[in-house]
Every structure is written in structure tokens, then in C-alpha cells.
N, C-alpha and C positions, 0 to 999 in steps of 0.2 A: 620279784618285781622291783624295780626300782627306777630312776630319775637321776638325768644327768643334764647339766649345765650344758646349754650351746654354745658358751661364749668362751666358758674355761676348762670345760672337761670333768668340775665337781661332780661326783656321785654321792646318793643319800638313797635313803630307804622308805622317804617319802615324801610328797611333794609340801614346796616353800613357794611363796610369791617370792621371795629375793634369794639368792646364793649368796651365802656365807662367803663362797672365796673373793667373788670378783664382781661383789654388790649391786651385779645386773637385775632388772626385776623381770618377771616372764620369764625365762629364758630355760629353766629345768620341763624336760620332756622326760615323758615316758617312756620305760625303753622293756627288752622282753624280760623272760626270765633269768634269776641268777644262775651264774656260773658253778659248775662242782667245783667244790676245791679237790688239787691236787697236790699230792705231798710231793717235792722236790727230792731228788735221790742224792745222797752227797755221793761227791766223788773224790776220788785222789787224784792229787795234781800237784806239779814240782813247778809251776809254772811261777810263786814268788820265790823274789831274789831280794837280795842285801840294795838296801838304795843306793850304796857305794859303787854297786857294779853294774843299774843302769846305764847306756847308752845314751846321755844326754841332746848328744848331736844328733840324734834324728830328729829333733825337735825345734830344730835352729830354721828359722825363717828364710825361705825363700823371697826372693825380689821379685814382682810381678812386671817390673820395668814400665810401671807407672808412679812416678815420684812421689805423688800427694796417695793414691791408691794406700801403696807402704807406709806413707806416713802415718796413717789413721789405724792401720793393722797392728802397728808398733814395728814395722822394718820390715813387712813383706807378709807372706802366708805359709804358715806350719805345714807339714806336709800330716795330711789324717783332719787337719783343723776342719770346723763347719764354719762360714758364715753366714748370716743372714741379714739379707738387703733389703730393704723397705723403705718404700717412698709413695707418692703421688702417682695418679694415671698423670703419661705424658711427661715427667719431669727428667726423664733422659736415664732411666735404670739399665734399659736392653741395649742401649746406645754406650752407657759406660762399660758394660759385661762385656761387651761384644770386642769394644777395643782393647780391653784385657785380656781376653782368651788370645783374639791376634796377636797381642804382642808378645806372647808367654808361647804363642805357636813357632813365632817368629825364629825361634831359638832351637827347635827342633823338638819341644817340648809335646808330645799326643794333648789335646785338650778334646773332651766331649762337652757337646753344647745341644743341650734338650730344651726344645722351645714348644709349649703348650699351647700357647696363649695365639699364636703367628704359624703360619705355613713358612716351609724351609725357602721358597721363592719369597718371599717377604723377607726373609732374613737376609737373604744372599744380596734381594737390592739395596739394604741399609751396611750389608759389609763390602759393596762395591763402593758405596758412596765416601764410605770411613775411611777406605783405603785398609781394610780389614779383611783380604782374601790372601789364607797359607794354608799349603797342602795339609798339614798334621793339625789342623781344625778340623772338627769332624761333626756334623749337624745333622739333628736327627728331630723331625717334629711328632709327638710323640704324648702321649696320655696316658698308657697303662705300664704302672708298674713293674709288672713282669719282665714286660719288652725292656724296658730302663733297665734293669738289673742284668737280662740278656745280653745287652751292648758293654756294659760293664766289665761284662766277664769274656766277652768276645773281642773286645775291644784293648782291652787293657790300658785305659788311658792314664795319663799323668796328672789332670785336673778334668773337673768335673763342674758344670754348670748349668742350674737347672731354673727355668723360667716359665712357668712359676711352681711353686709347693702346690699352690691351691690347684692347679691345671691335675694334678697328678691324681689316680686312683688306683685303687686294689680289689681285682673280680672278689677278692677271696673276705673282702669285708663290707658288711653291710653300709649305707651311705651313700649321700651325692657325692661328685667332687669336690671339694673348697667345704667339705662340714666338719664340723669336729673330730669325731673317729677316722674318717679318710685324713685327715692332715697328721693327725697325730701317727698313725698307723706309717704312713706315708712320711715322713719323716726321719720316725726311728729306725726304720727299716733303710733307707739312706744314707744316714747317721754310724749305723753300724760297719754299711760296706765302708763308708769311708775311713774308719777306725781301721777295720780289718786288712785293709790295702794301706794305709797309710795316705790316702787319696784325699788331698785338698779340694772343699765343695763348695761351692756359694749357689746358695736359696737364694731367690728372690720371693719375698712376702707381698701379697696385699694388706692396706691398711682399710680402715676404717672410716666412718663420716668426722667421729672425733681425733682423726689423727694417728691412735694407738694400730699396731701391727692383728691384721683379720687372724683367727682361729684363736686355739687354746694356748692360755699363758704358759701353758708346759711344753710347748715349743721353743722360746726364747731361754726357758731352763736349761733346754737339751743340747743344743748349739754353743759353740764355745765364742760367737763375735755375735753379736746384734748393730747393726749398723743404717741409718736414717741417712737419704737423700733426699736431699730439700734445693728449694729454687720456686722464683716466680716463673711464671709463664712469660710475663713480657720482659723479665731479666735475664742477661747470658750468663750470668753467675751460678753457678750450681755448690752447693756446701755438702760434705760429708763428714756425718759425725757416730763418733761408736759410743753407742749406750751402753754395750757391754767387752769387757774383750780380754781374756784369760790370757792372752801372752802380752800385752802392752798397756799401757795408758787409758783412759776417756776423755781424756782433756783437752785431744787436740783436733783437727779440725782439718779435713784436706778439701781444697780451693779447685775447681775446673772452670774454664771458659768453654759452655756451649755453642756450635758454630752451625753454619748450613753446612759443613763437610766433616761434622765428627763433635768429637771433647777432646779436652786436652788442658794436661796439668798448668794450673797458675802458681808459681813459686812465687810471685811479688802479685799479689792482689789489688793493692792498693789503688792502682790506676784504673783500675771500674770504677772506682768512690771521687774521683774528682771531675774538677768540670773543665772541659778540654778549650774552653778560652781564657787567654793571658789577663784578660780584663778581673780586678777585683770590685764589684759592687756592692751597695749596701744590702745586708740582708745575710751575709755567703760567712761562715766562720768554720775553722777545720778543726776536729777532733781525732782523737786516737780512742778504737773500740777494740776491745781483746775478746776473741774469738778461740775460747778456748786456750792455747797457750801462744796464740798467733795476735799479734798489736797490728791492725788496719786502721790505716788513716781513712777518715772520714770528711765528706764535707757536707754540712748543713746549711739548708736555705732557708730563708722565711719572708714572707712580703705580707704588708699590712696595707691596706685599704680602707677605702671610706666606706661603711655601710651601707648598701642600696634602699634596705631594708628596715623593718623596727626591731629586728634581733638581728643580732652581729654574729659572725659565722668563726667556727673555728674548723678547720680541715688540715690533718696529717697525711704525711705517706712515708714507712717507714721509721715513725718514732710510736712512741707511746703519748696515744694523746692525752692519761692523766697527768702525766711528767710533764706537758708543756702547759698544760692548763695551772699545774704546778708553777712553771715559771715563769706563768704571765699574774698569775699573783703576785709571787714576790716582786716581780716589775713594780706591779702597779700601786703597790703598796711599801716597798722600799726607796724605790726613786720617784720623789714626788713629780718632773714634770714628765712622766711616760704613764699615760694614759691611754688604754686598749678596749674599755669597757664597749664602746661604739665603732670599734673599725673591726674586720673579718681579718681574721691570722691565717693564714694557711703556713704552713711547715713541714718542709720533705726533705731526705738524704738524695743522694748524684746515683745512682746507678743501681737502683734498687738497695741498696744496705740497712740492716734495721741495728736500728742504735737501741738496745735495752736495758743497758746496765748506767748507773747513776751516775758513770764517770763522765757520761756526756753533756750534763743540766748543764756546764757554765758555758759550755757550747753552742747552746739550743738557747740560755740567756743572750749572751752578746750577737748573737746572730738576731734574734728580737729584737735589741734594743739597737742592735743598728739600723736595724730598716727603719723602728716607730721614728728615730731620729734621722734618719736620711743620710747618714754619715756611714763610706765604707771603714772596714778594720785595716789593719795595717797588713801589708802584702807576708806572706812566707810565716804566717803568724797561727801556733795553734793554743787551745784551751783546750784542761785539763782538772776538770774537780766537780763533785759532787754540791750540790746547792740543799739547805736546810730551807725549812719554812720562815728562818731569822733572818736569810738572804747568806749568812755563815757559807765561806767555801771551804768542802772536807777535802780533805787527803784519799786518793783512792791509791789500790793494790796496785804492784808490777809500773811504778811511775817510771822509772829507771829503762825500762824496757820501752816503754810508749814514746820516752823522750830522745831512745837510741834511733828506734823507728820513724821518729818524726825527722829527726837530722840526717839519716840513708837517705830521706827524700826530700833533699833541698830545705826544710824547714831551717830557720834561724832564729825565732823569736817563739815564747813561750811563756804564759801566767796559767800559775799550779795555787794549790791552797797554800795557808801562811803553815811553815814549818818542815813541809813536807819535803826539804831539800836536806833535812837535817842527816839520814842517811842513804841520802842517792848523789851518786856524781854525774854533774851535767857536761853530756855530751860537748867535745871539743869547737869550737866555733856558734854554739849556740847559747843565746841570752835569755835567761829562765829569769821573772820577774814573781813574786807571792805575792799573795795581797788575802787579805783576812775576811771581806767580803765582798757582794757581789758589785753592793756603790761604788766599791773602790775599783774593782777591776773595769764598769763602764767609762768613771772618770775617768781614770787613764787611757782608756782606750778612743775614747768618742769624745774626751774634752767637757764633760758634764752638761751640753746643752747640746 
């Protein structure tokens, strides 16, 4: 007898309100009798060799002939690699799949595409609509294991793509679909043909209400990429980012524009984040937010009002509203005539972008103090620095990068923290000003009244 975890696959010998591995509470069931042990047979095998005399290049990444796709993989997909995708219902995961198999068919390359979740006529009308219809795409809608594995072997294709893990089952093991033991079973079993053919896979995962990827943590073990699609519903922005990924990097971040006829790679992002009229008003200040190893300009808004009310409202979209609540203290308490205690702040970024690293408070500052004062900032003009609770502006990481990023895009003018130029060189044609806090940066900016 014993007891295994629903959420991560822990087994014990007897039952716990919480799992020791994955600090669920409830979650260990009862399961039947234990297994006989059996003794494993050695065998002989000539099968290791000198690491000298491995074949390196089988391992060398292929291009999917999606730009941003490659970038996040670290230069494309290993041939044998697994990935695994996870995102949001609706945030455009089958819609991305689906244009990568195209375009990897494109090329004469076999792709099989096993869709659980969808009938093959649902698939065919969203790969007419992408402009994703090539003979050596091969679709099959499909649930039992067996069958999968059949087509595999029948099929012999060159990529493999399966929507979703959870859809998938095996007669041959106890379990719903989408449970613990099916996913897990259903997985390695996968996992190995891909190994064994040298067959490049991507999983698509369900996630969860908190976000993390649905099934057993010993999934994300077994795969060699773990990769998160993210995106609002009412933004065309889509971001891709890998949690994990054995042949390249985590750091970076690949960009697509969502359309009514498909996705499609954003190599300059930047231009979802601004506001597409010439007019500067008060309120509007641009920053630079790095995205992984990617510098996106930013623009933030903010508009202050007279209170209707006997409590005054604050509402973001986009940023962190302790960080602004943050900078409307130090306002209010370093510049004595900017007072907010009684007007409603709202504060939002242009195009859905969320601003969360610190480098953007002096941004999310003068953008405040320009509205409370009524006075726009100066045109082509971005801010760059971290705010203390002294009103003190810090130096943030990768300045050098943010301020190359700012001048690729017409910027010309720029206030960073006091020092922080000491080893970075400022871009040619643009005017970098320091200033040691944040009084100083308003007075210069707004004229101190």
C-alpha cells in the first residue's frame, strides 16, 4: 500500500496532509499494492566510447525559420531535443506551433502534428487562415498513445508536435487523462522515441490557476527546454521566455505581434510601447525596460485629478502599483510644492508593457510630476535610474545598452544617476545629463514650479 502525490508524483508509505516535495496540502492518494521488485540483468555492451570520438554535430541546432522562435531556443532546435510549451488558455500557443511546423514543412522537411485538444477540421481552418497549409505537414487528431507511437513509426517524420501532453493516454496504464501517472507515463514514453530517432518534440503543457505548468514536476526534469508564453488578451504582444534550456541561455526573450491572420516574429518591439501621436503632453515620460537580454523602450503615462470623492484613488495598468505608491511619496515628501494626498493618480505603460524592474521609478517619477505640475517634459527625452526612499537616483545594470537602444530610436536627450557614466560611453549624437537626485532631475526638467 502506499500514497502518491497528485500534483508532483511523490510516493511514501503512508499518508501526510502535506508532501514533503511540492508542499501541496491534500493532494497524496491512495494507490493499490506495491510492486515486486525485480532484479535488473547486466549486460555487455560496447556501446561507451572516448568523449573524443563523439559526433558532436548531430547536436548542432537546426533553424526553425522563425527568428525570435531560435532566439529563445539559443539558435534553433536540436535534433532528438524535447520542448515544452506552456502558457494561458487562448494566448496563441497552437496558433504559434502551428506556424512553426509550416514553416519548417516549408522546406520539405516531414512534420507530424497531433492535436488532442481540437478536431483536424479546426486545425485546417486556423492553418488556412495563417497561411499555414504544406503538403509534408502531416495532422492527425489523436488521444491514444499507441496510435501516436504508430504514426511515428509509420510515418517517419522529421519533427514532432504534440498538443497537448495532457490530451494524451495509455490503455496500458491505470488513470484519466491529464493525471499524474498518464502524463508522466505519457511523456517518457515520447521522450525516449524522440531520443531514439533523434526527433525534435515540442509538448505543449497546461498550466495551472497559479500560473506554474499542470502535472508532475518530473516532467519539466525530463525535457530538455521548458518554455512560457505569455500575453494579455487585449494586447498583440506575445513574449516568450525559457525557464529552462540545455543548449542555450534563459535570459532572453523572443517578441511576436499577434494578428487576425497568424503571429509573427517582432525583431524591434519597441514600437508597441509608444504612443503613435507627434503631440508631447504632460503626464507622457519614456523609459528603457530590459527584457531579459533585450532593452525595450517604454512609455509611461500618468494623469492626476481632483478628487470626487473623500478618498483619493490610485489605479495602475502595467506597472507595480507599490513602486508608484513608492514614488508618489518621495514626490510628496521631497518636493515640497507637489502634493497628491487629495487628487486620484492613475498610471499606465502604451501598449500593454509591464514595467517591473527598478530601472524605471525615475520614469514613473517625472512622468507624475509632470502631470501634478501641468508642464510637458522635453520631446526625444528618456529617464533612466532607480529612486531610493531619500529621493537618491541609483545606477542600474546594462546603462550602455539602454542608452544604444534609446539613440537606434531617435532619442537624443537623457538623465541617468550621478556617476553612472563613469564607465559607459554615450552614444554618438545623444546628450546624457546625471543628477544625484530626484529634486534635481524635476528642476531641470519642469523648471521647479
Amino acid at each position: 500500500m502506499s500514497f502518491t502525490c497528485t500534483e508532483c508524483g511523490y510516493s511514501t508509505v503512508k499518508w501526510l496532509g502535506r508532501c514533503p516535495e511540492c508542499q501541496a496540502w491534500g493532494t497524496l492518494e491512495e494507490k493499490g499494492g506495491g510492486k515486486t521488485s525485480v532484479k535488473t540483468k547486466v549486460k555487455k555492451s560496447s556501446g561507451a566510447k572516448s568523449i573524443n570520438q563523439i559526433d558532436s554535430t548531430q547536436a548542432q541546432a537546426k533553424t526553425t525559420y522563425v527568428s525570435e522562435f531560435d532566439r529563445v531556443l539559443g539558435g534553433g532546435i536540436v535534433p532528438g531535443a524535447v520542448v515544452l510549451l506552456s502558457g494561458e488558455p487562448g494566448v496563441g500557443k497552437s496558433t504559434l506551433l502551428l506556424d512553426v511546423a509550416s514553416r519548417i514543412a516549408k522546406f520539405g522537411t516531414k512534420v507530424l502534428y497531433i492535436t488532442g485538444e481540437e478536431s483536424a477540421g479546426q486545425v485546417r481552418l486556423r492553418a488556412e487562415r495563417i497561411n499555414a497549409l504544406e503538403d509534408t505537414l502531416l495532422l492527425a487528431a489523436e488521444t491514444d498513445l499507441g496510435a501516436v507511437l504508430g504514426m511515428i513509426e509509420a510515418e517517419a517524420p522529421e519533427m514532432l508536435v504534440v498538443d497537448s501532453i495532457q490530451t494524451l493516454a495509455s490503455s496500458e496504464i491505470d488513470g484519466v487523462p491529464g493525471g499524474v501517472t498518464q502524463v508522466r507515463e505519457v511523456a517518457a514514453a515520447l521522450i525516449r522515441e524522440a531520443k531514439a530517432r533523434s526527433l525534435p518534440t515540442v509538448l505543449v503543457g497546461h498550466i495551472t490557476k497559479d500560473g506554474t505548468i499542470a502535472g508532475p514536476r518530473l516532467l519539466e526534469h525530463l525535457v530538455d527546454v521548458v518554455c512560457n508564453f505569455e500575453g494579455e488578451r487585449h494586447s498583440r504582444l506575445r513574449m516568450l521566455r525559457a525557464v529552462k534550456n540545455r543548449f542555450g541561455p534563459t535570459d532572453d526573450v523572443g517578441c511576436f505581434d499577434m494578428e487576425e491572420n497568424g503571429i509573427k516574429s517582432l525583431e524591434d518591439p519597441s514600437g508597441l510601447f509608444l504612443s503613435r501621436s507627434g503631440s508631447n503632453p504632460p503626464g507622457t515620460c519614456l523609459t528603457v525596460t530590459q527584457e531579459g537580454k533585450r532593452p525595450l523602450l517604454v512609455e509611461v503615462q500618468s494623469l492626476i485629478t481632483e478628487s470626487a470623492g473623500g478618498q483619493s484613488r490610485r489605479s495602475v495598468s502595467g506597472v507595480d502599483s507599490s513602486r508608484v505608491a513608492m514614488m508618489l511619496a518621495v514626490l510628496s515628501q521631497k518636493i515640497g510644492h507637489i502634493s497628491l494626498a487629495k487628487s486620484d493618480v492613475f498610471t499606465a505603460t502604451v501598449g500593454g508593457a509591464k514595467l517591473t524592474e527598478p530601472a524605471s521609478d525615475l520614469a514613473i517619477c517625472l512622468s507624475l510630476a509632470s502631470a501634478a505640475i501641468g508642464k510637458p517634459l522635453a520631446a526625444k527625452f528618456v529617464a533612466i535610474g532607480e529612486i531610493s526612499l531619500s529621493g537618491e537616483i541609483r545606477n542600474v545594470p546594462n546603462l550602455g545598452q539602454r542608452l544604444n537602444e534609446a539613440s537606434r530610436l531617435g532619442i537624443t536627450h537623457a538623465i541617468v544617476a550621478h556617476g553612472a557614466l563613469r564607465n559607459v560611453s554615450t552614444p554618438q549624437g545623444m546628450r546624457v545629463r546625471e543628477c544625484e537626485h530626484v529634486s534635481e532631475a524635476v528642476g531641470l526638467l519642469l523648471g521647479g514650479n
